[in-house]
C-alpha positions in Angstrom: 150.1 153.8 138.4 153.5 155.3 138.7 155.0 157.2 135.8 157.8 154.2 135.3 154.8 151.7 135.2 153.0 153.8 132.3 156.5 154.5 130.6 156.5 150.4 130.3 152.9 150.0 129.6 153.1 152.7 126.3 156.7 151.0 125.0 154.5 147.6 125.7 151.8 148.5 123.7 154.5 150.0 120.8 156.0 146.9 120.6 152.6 145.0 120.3 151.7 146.7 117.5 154.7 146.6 115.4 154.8 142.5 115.8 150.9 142.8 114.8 152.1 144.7 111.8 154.9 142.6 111.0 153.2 139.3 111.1 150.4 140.9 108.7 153.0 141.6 106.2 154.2 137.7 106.7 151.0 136.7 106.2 150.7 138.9 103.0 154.1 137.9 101.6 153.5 134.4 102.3 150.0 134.6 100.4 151.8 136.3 97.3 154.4 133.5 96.7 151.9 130.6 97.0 150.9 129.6 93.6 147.7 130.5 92.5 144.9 128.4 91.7 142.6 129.8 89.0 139.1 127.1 88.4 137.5 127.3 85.2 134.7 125.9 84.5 133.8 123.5 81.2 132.2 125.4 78.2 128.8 123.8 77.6 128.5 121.5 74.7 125.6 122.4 72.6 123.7 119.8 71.1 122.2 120.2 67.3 119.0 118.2 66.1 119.3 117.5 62.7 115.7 115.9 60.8 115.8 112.6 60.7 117.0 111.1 57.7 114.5 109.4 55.1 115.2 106.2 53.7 114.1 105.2 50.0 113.2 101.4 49.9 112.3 99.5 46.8 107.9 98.6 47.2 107.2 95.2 48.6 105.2 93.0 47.0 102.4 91.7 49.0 103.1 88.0 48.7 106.5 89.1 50.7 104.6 90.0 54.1 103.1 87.3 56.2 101.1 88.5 59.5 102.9 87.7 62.4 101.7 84.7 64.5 100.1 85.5 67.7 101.6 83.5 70.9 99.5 81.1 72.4 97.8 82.4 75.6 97.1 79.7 78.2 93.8 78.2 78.7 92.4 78.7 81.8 92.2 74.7 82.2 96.4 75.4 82.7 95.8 78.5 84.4 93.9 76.9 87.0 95.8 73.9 87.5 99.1 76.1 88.2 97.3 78.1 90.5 95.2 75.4 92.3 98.7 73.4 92.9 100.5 76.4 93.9 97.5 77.0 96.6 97.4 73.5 97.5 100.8 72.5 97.7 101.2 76.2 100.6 97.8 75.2 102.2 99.0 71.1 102.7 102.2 72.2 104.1 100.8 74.5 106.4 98.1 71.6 107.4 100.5 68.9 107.7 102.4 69.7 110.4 104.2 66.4 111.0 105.5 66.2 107.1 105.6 69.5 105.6 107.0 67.9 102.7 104.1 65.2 101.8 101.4 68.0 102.8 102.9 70.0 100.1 102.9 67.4 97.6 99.1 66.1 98.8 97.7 69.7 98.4 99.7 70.3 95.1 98.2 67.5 93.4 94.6 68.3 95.0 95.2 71.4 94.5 96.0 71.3 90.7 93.2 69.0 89.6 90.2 71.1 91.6 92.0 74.0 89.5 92.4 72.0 86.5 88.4 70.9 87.2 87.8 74.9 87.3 89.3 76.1 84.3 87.9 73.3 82.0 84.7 74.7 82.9 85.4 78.4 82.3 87.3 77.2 79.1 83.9 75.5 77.8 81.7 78.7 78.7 84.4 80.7 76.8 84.3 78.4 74.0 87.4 77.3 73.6 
């Protein structure tokens, strides 16, 4: 390398580092003048129990309450019969393959009487 080639090369690498140190403070200044933005988070709300209040009522009289009425379960005469005619009705429109529609309603009715049948039975063993 001649000593004009290495005179170039050194003011080359002079130069390169002033633009690297000039950008920097660009860089810097334009960081400084941006607004900043500062997050804060949300206190925590703290939550007090307090007792539960007690209410004073005037005594009922006895007369005043009446037990509740149970619902009526269903008897396993009705159980059966929805069952049985749900069964049927899927088991004559998968038989039927001509008339879906008159299978179902064949093995529905089948279907609900046999259950019917069934649950009349279990209803008298259960005495009801």
């Amino acid at each position: 390398m001649t000593p004009e080639k290495a005179a170039e090369f050194a003011e080359f690498e002079a130069w390169k580092q002033q633009k690297a140190i000039l950008e920097a403070k660009e860089l810097l200044a334009e960081k400084e003048a941006q607004p900043k933005v500062i997050y804060v988070s949300r206190p925590t709300r703290t939550v007090v129990q307090r007792p539960a209040r007690t209410v004073q009522s005037a005594p009922v009289s006895q007369a005043a309450t009446q037990p509740v009425a149970q619902k009526k379960k269903w008897s396993a005469a009705a159980k059966g019969a929805v069952i049985g005619a749900g069964v049927g009705a899927v088991g004559g429109a998968v038989v039927a393959k001509n008339n879906r529609a008159l299978g179902a309603v064949i093995g529905a009715v089948a279907g609900g009487g046999a259950g019917f049948g069934i649950g009349k039975i279990i209803d008298k063993k259960n005495g009801r």
